[in-house]
N, CA, C and O atoms as CSV, one atom per row, in Angstrom:
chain,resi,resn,atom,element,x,y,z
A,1,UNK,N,N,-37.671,-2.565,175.403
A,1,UNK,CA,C,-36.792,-3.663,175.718
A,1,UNK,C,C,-35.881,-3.321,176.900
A,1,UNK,O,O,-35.820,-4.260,177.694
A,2,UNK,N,N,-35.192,-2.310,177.232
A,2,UNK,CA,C,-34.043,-1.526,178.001
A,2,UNK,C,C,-35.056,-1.733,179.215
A,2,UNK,O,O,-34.488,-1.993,180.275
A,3,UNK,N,N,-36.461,-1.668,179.263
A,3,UNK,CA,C,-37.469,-1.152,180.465
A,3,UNK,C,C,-37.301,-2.772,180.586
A,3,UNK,O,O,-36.685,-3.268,181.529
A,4,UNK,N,N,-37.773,-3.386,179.774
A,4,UNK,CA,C,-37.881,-4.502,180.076
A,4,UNK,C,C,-36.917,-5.514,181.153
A,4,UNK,O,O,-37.233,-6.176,182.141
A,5,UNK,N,N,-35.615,-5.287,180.460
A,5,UNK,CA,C,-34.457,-5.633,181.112
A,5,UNK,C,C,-34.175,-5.067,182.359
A,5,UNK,O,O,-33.816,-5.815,183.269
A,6,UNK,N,N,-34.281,-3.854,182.546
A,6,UNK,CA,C,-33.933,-3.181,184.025
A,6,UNK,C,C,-35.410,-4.318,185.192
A,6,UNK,O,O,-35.108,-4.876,186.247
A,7,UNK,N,N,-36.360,-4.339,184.778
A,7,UNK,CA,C,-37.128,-4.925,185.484
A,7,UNK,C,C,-36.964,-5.959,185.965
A,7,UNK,O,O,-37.388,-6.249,187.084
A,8,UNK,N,N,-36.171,-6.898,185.055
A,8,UNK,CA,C,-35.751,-8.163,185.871
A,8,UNK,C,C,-34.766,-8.567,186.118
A,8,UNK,O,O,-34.352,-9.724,186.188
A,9,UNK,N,N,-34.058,-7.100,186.359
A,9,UNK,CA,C,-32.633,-7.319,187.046
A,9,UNK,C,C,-32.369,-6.755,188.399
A,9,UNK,O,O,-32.449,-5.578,188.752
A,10,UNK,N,N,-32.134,-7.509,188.895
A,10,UNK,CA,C,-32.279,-7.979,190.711
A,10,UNK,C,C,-31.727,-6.235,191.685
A,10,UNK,O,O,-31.997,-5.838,192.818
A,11,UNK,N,N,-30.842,-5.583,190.489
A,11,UNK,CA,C,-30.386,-4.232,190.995
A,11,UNK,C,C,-31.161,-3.486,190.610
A,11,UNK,O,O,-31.000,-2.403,191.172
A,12,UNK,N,N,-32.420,-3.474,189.517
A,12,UNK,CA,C,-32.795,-2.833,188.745
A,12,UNK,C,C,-32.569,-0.964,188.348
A,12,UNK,O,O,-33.095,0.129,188.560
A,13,UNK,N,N,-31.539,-1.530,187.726
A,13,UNK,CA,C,-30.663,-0.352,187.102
A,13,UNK,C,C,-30.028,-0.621,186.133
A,13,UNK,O,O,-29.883,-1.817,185.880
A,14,UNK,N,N,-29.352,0.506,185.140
A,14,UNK,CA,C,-28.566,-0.404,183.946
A,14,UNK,C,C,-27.492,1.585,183.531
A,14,UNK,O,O,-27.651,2.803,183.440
A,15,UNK,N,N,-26.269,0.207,183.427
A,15,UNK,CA,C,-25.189,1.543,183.028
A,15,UNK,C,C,-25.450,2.971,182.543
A,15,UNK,O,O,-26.448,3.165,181.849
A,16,UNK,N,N,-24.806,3.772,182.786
A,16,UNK,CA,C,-25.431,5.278,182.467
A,16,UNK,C,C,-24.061,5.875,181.857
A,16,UNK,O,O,-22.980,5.446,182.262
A,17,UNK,N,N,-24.145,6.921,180.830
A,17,UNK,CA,C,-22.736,7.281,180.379
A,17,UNK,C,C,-22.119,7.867,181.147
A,17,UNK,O,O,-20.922,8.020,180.901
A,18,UNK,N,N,-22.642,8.390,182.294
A,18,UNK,CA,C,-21.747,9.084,182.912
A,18,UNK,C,C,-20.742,8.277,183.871
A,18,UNK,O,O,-19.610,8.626,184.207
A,19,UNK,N,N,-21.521,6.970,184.272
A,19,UNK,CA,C,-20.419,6.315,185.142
A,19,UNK,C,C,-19.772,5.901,184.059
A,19,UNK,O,O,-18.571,5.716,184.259
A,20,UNK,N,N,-20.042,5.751,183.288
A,20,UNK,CA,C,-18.889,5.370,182.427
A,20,UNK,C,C,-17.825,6.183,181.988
A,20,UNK,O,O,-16.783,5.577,181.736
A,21,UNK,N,N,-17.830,7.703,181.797
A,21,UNK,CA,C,-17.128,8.606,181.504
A,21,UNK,C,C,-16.206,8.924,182.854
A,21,UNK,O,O,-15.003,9.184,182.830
A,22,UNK,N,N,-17.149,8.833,184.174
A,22,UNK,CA,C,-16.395,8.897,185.252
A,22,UNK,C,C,-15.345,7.824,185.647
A,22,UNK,O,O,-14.588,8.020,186.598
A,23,UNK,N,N,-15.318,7.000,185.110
A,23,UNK,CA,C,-14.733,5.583,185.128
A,23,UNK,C,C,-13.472,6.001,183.979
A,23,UNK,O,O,-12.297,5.832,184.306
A,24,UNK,N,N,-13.709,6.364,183.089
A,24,UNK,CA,C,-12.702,6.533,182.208
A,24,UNK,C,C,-11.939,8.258,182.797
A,24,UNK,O,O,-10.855,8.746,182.479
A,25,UNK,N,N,-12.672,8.638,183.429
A,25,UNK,CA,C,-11.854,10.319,184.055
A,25,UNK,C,C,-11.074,9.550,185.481
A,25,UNK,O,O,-9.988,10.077,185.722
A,26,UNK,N,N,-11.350,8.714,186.187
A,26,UNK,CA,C,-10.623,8.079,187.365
A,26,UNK,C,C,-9.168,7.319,186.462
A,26,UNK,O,O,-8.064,7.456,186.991
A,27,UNK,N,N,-9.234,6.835,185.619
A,27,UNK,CA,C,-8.564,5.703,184.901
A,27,UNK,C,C,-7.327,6.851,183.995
A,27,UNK,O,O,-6.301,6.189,183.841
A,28,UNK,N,N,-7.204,7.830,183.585
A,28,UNK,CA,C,-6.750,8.830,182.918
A,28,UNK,C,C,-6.144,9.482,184.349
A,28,UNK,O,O,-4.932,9.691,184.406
A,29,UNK,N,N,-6.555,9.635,184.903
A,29,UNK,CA,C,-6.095,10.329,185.765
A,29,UNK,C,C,-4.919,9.902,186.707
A,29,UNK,O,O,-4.469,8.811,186.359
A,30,UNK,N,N,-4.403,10.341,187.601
A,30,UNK,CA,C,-2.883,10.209,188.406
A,30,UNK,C,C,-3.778,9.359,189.660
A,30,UNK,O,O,-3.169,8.659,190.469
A,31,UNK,N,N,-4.483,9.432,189.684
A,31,UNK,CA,C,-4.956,8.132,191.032
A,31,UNK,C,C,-5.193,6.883,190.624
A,31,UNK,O,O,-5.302,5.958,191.428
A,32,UNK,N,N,-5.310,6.712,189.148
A,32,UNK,CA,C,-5.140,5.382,188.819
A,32,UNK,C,C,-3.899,4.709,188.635
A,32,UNK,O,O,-3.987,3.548,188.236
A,33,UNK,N,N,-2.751,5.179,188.837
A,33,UNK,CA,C,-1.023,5.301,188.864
A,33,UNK,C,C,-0.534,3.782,188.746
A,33,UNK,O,O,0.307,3.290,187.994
A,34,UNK,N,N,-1.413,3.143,189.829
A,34,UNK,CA,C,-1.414,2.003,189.927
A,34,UNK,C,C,-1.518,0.429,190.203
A,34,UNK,O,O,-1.000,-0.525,190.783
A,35,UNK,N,N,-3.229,1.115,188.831
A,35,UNK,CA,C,-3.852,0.059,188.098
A,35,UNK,C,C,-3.197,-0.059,186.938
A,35,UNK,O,O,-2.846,0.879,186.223
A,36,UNK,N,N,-2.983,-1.493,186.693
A,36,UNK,CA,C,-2.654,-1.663,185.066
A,36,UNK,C,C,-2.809,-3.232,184.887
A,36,UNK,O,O,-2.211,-3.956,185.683
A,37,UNK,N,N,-3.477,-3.717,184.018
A,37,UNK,CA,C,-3.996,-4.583,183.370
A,37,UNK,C,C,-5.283,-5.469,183.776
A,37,UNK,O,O,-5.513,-6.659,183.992
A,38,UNK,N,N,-5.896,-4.430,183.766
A,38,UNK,CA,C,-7.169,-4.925,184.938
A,38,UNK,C,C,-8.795,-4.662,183.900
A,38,UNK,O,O,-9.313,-3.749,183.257
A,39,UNK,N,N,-8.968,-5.481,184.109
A,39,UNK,CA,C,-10.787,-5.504,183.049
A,39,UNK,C,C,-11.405,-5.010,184.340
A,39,UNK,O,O,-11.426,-5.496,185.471
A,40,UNK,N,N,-11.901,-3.895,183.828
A,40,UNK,CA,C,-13.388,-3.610,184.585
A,40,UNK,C,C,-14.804,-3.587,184.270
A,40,UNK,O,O,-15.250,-2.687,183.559
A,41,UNK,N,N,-15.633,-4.605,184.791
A,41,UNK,CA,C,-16.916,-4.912,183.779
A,41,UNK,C,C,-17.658,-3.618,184.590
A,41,UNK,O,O,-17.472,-3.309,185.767
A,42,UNK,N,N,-18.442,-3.036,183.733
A,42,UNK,CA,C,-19.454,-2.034,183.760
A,42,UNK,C,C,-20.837,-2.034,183.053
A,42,UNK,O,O,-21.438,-1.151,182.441
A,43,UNK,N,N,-21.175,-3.477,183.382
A,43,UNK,CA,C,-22.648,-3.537,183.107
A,43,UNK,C,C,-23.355,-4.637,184.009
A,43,UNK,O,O,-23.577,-5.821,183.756
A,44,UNK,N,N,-23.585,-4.034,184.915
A,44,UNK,CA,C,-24.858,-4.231,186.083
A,44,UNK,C,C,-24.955,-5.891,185.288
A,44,UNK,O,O,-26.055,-6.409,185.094
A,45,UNK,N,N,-23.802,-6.502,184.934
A,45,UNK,CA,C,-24.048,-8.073,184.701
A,45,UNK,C,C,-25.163,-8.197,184.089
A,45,UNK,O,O,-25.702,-9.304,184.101
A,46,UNK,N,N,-25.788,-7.087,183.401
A,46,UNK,CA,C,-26.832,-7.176,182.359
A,46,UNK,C,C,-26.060,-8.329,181.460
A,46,UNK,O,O,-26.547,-9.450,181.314
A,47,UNK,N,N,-25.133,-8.033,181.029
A,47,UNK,CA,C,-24.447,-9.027,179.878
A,47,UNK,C,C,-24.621,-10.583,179.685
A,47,UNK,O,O,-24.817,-11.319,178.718
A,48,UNK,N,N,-24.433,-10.777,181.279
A,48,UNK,CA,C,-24.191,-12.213,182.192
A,48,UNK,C,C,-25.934,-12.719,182.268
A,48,UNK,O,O,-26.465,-13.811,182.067
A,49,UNK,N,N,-26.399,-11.595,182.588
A,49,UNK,CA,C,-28.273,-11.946,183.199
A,49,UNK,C,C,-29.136,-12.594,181.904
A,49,UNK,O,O,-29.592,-11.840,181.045
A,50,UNK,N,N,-29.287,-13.785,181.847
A,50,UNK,CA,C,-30.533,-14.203,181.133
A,50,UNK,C,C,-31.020,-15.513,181.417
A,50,UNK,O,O,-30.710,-16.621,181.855
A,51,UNK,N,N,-32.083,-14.715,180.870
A,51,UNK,CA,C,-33.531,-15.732,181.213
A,51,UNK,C,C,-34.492,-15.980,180.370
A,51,UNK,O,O,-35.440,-16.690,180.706
């Protein structure tokens, strides 16, 4: 299904834990100082994509 989905998505790619962990190590960290109240979507709009 995961194969399936990456195939017919126009980036064909789909979130990986590490950007996600790297995303949460930027966000923890003193260079994110100031961001605050901000949604960050992290899925290749897989979420959004159907067909």
């Amino acid at each position: 299904m995961k194969e399936n989905m990456i195939q017919r998505h126009p980036l064909k790619n789909h979130l990986k834990p590490r950007e996600a962990a790297q995303m949460a190590g930027y966000l923890i960290s003193g260079a994110s100082a100031s961001i605050s109240g901000q949604v960050f979507s992290m899925d290749y709009k897989l979420v959004s994509f159907k067909s």
